[in-house]
C-alpha positions, -999 to 999 in steps of 0.1 A, spaced: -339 378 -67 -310 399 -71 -282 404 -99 -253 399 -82 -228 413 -113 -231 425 -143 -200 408 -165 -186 417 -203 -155 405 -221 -132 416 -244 -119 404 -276 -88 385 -273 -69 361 -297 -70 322 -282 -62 288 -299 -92 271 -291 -120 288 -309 -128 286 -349 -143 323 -349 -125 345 -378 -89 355 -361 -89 334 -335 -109 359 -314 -134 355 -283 -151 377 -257 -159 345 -235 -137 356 -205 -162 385 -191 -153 403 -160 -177 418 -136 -178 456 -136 -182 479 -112 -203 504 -133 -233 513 -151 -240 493 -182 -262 496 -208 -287 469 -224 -300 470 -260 -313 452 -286 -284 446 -309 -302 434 -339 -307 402 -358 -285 375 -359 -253 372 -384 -257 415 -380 -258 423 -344 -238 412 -316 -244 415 -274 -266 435 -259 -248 444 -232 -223 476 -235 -186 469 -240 -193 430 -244 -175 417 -271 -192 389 -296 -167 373 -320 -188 347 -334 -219 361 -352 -223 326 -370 -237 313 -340 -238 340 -311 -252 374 -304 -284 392 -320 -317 398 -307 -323 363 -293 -290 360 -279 -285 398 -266 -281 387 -230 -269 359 -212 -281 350 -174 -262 320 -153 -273 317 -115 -245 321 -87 -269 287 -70 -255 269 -102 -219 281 -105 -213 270 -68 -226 237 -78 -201 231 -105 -174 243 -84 -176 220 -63 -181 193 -89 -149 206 -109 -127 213 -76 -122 250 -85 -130 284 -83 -158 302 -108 -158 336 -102 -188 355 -117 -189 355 -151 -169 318 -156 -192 306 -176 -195 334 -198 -223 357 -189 -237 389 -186 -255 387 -160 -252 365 -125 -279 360 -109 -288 354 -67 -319 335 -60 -343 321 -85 -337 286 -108 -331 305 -136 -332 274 -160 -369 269 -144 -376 302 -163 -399 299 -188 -394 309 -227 -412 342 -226 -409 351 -191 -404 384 -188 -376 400 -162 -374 437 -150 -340 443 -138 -337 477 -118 -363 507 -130 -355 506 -166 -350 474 -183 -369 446 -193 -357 414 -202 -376 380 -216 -361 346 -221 -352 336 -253 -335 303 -253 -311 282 -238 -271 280 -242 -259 256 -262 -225 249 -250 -194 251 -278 -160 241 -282 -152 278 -272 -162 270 -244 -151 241 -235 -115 255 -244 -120 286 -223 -124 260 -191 -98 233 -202 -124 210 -188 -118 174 -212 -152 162 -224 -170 197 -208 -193 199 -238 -205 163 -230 -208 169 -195 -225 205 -193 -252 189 -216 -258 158 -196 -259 186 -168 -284 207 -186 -285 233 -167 -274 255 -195 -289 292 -181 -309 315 -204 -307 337 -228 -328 367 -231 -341 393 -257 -343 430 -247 -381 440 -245 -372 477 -229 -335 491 -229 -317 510 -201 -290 506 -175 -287 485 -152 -258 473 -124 -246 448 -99 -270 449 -71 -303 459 -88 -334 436 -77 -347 411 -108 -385 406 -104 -403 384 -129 -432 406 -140 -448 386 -167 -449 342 -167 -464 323 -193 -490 299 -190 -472 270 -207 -447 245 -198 -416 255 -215 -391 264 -193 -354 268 -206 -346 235 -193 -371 218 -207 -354 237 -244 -324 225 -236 -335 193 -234 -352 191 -269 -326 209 -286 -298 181 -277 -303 148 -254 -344 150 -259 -358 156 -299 -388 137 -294 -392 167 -268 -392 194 -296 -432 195 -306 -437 206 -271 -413 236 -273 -434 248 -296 -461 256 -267 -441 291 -261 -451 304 -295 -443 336 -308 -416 341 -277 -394 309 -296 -362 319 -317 -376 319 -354 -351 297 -361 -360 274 -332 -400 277 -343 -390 261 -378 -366 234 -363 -391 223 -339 -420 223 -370 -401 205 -391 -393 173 -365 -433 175 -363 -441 175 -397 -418 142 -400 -423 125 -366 -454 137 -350 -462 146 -317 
């Protein structure tokens, strides 16, 4: 496995976003240096993980269980051929593209080392937004990337450092559950009677995702 660029965006003012200003970082641009990962902080306080990234949104993006976002190069050459044009790396929005694993196969709390230094685990799924959908012009994309769900993963910075395009990714730490990040996808928007099982990953779930998925229980059942 290998990261095949390492991708951050700047602020700029758009009409298709509802984030104070009109402002979004979604258009991220590989680079051809040395970036820094961190843990930003919580959510509504911190934003991206990833030096020089910008995160407009802290309603709904950034913080600890958002710091990083992965997409697979496998995946992006899929949808362009499905949407009949190009995606360079970082189309879709993230930080990181990725050569050779299924990262939505990943598990929530699978653990990542990326170069020497840092070490990632996956957090969550992305939920796609009207942000989004508006950066791609794609007509009903929000619809369509769910029914896809292949959504790519979000990650949570366990050890900070630097990393760069063309650093091996080794998976150093897989939990034995059955929770991968498609299977969160899933529960979280076509699937809900699939929530109870989320709950398998434990202590590596979004807080905020642990109580959601409780709750549905509590009321429904398994």
């Amino acid at each position: 496995m290998e990261l095949l660029s390492v991708n951050v965006g700047r602020a700029k003012v758009v009409p298709y976003t509802d984030a104070k200003g009109g402002l979004t970082g979604v258009d991220k641009r590989p680079v051809s240096t040395p970036v820094r990962v961190f843990a930003p902080g919580p959510r509504g306080v911190g934003a991206s993980g990833v030096e020089g990234d910008d995160v407009c949104d802290l309603r709904h993006h950034g913080g600890d269980h958002q710091a990083v976002y992965a997409y697979a190069r496998e995946d992006l050459d899929a949808w362009e051929k499905e949407l009949g044009r190009a995606l360079p790396n970082g189309s879709f929005g993230e930080n990181l593209t990725t050569y050779g694993t299924d990262v939505n196969d990943a598990r929530i709390g699978e653990r990542w080392r990326i170069g020497r230094d840092v070490v990632l685990e996956v957090a969550c799924g992305r939920i796609p937004c009207r942000t989004f959908a508006g950066w791609l012009e794609q007509t009903g994309w929000v619809r369509r990337f769910t029914q896809a769900a292949v959504p790519g993963a979000f990650f949570r910075v366990i050890e900070p450092g630097t990393i760069r395009a063309g650093d091996p990714v080794e998976v150093i730490e897989r939990p034995d559950h059955e929770v991968s990040v498609a299977l969160w996808f899933r529960a979280f928007t076509t699937e809900r009677t699939s929530l109870p099982r989320v709950l398998a990953a434990g202590d590596a779930l979004d807080p905020e995702a642990y109580d959601t998925a409780r709750k549905y229980l509590a009321q429904h059942g398994s």
